[in-house]
N, C-alpha and C positions, 0 to 999 in steps of 0.2 A: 026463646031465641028464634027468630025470625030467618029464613037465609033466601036470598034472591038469587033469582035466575038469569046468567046475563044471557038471551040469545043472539048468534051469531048473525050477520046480516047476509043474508043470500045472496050467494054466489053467483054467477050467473050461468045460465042454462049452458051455452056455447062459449068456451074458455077459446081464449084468443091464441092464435097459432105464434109463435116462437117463430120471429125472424129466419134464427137462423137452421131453424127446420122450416125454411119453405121453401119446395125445390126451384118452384121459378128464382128466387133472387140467388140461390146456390147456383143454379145454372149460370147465372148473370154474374155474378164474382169471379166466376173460374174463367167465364169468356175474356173480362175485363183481365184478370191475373195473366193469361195469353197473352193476350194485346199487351199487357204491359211489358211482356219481354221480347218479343218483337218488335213493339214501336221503336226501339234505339237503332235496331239493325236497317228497319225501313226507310225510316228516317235517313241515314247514313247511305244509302243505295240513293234515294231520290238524290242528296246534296250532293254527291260524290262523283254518280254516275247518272242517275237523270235528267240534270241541269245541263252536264257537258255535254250529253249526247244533244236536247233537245236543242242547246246553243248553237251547236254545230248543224246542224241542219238547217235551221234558220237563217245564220251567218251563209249557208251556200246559196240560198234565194237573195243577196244582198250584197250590195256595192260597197265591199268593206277594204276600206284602205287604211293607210297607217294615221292620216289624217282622223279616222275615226275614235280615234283614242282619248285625242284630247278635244273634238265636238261633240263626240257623241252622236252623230248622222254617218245613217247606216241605209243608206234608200233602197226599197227592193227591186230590183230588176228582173224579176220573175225567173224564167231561165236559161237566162244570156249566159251565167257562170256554167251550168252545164253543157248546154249547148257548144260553150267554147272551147270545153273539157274534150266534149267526146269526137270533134272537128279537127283537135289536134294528132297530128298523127305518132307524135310521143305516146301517149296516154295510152295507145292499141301496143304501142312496142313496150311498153312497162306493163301493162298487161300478164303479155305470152311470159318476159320476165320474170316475173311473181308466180307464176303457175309453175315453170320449169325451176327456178328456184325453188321453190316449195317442194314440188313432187319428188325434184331431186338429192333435197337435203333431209326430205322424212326419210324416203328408200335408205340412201347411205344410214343414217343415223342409225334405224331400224333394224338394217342386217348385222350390220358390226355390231350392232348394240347387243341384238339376240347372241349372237354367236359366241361372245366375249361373256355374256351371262351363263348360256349351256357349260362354256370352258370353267369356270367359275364354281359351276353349281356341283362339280367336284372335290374332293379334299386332297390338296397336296400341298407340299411345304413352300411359304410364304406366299398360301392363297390372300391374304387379309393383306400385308402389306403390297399385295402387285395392285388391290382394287384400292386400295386407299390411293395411290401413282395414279391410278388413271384417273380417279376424281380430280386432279387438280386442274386441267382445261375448263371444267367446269366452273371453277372457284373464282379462276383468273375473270373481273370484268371484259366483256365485250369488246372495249374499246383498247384496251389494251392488247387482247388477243390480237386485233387486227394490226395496232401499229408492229408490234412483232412480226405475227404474220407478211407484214409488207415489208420487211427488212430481207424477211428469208427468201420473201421470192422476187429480188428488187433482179434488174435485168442483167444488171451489170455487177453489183458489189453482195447478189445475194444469196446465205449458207448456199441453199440447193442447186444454183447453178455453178457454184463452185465447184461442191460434191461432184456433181455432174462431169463436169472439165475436168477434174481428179481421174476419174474413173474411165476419160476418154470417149464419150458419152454424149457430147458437144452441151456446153455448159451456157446457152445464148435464147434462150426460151424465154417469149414475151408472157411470164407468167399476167403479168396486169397490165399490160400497156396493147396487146396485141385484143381488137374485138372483139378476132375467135377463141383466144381463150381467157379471156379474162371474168368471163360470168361462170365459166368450170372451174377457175381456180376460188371463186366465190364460196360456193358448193360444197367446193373440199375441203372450206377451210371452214365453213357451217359444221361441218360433217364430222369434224376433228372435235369441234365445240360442242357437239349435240351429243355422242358418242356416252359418254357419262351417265346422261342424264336415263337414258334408254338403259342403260347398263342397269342403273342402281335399281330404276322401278320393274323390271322384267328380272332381276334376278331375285329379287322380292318375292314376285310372283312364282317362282319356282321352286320356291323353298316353302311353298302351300300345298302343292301336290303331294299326296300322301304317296311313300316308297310303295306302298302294297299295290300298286298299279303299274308299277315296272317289272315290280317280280311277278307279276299274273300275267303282262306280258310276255316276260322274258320263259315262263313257264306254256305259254302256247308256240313257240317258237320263233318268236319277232325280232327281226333283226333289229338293230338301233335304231336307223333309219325308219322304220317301220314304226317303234313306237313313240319316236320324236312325232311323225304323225297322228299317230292316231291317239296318244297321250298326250303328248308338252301342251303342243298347238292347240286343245279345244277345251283344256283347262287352262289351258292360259288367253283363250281369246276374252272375256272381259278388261286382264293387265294391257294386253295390246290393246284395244281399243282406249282406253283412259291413255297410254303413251302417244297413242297418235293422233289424239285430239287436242292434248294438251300441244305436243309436238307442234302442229298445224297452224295453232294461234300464234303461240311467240315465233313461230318461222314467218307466216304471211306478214308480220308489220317490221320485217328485221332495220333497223334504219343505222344505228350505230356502227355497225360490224361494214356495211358498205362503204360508208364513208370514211372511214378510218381504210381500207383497202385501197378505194377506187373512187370513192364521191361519186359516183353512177355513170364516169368514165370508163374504160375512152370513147367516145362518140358516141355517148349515153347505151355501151351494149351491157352496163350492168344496173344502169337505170330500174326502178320496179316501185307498186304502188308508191310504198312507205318513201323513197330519196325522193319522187315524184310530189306529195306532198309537201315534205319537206322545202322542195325546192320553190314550190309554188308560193308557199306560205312568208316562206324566212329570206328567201333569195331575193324573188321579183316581188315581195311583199304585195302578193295577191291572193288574200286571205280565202276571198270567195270561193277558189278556181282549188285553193288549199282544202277548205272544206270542202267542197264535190268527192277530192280524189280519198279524200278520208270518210266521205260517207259511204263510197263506193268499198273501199276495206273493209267497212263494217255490217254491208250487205253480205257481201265475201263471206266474211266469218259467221252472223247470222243463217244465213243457207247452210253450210254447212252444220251448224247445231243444230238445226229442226230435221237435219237426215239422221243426225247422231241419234235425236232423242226418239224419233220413229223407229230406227232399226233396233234400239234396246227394247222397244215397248213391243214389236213383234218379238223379239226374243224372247219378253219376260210371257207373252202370249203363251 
């Protein structure tokens, strides 16, 4: 009996690398795996946000009237819309508007905010239901607040000047109709609306600070005041900052809350970027001269986030 040999056929010297052991294309899957959960978000930011900005700035080089809607001619005029913008002597006075508005309604929002948080960040009986009460200006729309608001401070038929004449008090105060105070009584009533918001994320903030830093404190002998300084304030400057940047943005474009008070009356003393836009765009339907004063808000807020993001990054230094 015979028996054969079967030999095996040779192998080859150099056996071939396994795909999926090869780090360049491993590298190259995880890159592509990245990309692919980002692309939705980018995506979204270009259509969302990139288009309308880039629109907008185009539209300000451009003789855009309501006639454009339905031809589609939009001819550029280089720049006669801004030119025309910044010639107006409106635009300088809505300006200083927007800045004092702003400046004025982060401060208020800010100090009442903190202070009602410190009050807060105590335990006493119906602390949870007085801070649920205060949330509710916040809850309330905008435009709502304001029509209210302008009932209460109406000249003649309104609560607080009644209040007022109740108490002997003289009850005759041009809350909105008088110049000089009608861009303060703006302010206050930003300030009423803001007050909340500053509340909930600074009181937030306070309840991160570990106790063992008041009792080391209160153990070298710090008075309150003392270690409100030199504790709350520098554990809590990151919370403050994210409050008043945040703060900054929805205050510089406020448009609703004015118009619903004052429409940028009387004799435009409560006029400011955002009713200025507005008015440009939707009013005298001069879209051009609308986008300038809305490109100009979003330099505004641009400038401002590149000091935001330098002053964190010397901090994180």
């Amino acid at each position: 009996m015979t028996t054969s040999t079967v030999t095996a056929p040779p192998s080859d010297a150099a056996p071939r690398k396994d795909a999926a052991q090869d780090p360049a294309r491993a590298r190259l899957r995880r890159r592509l795996a990245r990309w692919g959960f980002v692309a939705p978000a980018v995506l979204f930011m270009l259509l969302f946000f990139g288009y309308p900005l880039v629109r907008n700035v185009v539209m300000s080089f451009q003789h855009y009237t309501p006639k454009t809607f339905f031809t589609g001619e939009a001819p550029f005029n280089g720049a006669d819309n801004w030119s025309s913008v910044f010639q107006d002597a409106l635009f300088g006075k809505a300006l200083w508007h927007t800045l004092v508005f702003t400046a004025g309604s982060l401060l208020g929002q800010f100090c009442i905010g903190l202070a009602l948080a410190v009050f807060f960040n105590r335990r006493f009986p119906l602390n949870g239901v007085l801070r649920s009460l205060i949330l509710l200006p916040w809850l309330v729309p905008m435009v709502v607040s304001g029509i209210v608001w302008r009932r209460i401070l109406d000249q003649d038929t309104g609560v607080l000047n009644t209040f007022f004449d109740t108490l002997g008090l003289g009850g005759h105060t041009p809350w909105l109709t008088s110049p000089g105070m009608a861009l303060l009584s703006v302010i206050l009533v930003n300030i009423w609306i803001g007050i909340p918001f500053n509340l909930v994320i600074l009181y937030g903030g306070l309840q991160e600070i570990p106790k063992e830093l008041y009792e080391a404190a209160s153990l070298d002998g710090a008075s309150a005041w003392r270690a409100f300084r030199s504790v709350t304030l520098p554990m809590l400057k990151p919370v403050i900052t994210v409050v008043l940047v945040l703060g900054f943005m929805s205050t510089v474009k406020i448009l609703d809350l004015i118009l619903a008070l004052t429409d940028g009356g009387p004799a435009d003393a409560t006029q400011t970027l955002g009713t200025l836009t507005y008015q440009n765009s939707f009013v005298e339907l001069d879209f051009g001269a609308g986008a300038v004063v809305g490109n100009v808000l979003i330099l505004i807020s641009a400038v401002f986030a590149v000091f935001y993001l330098r002053a964190n990054r010397t901090e994180g230094k």
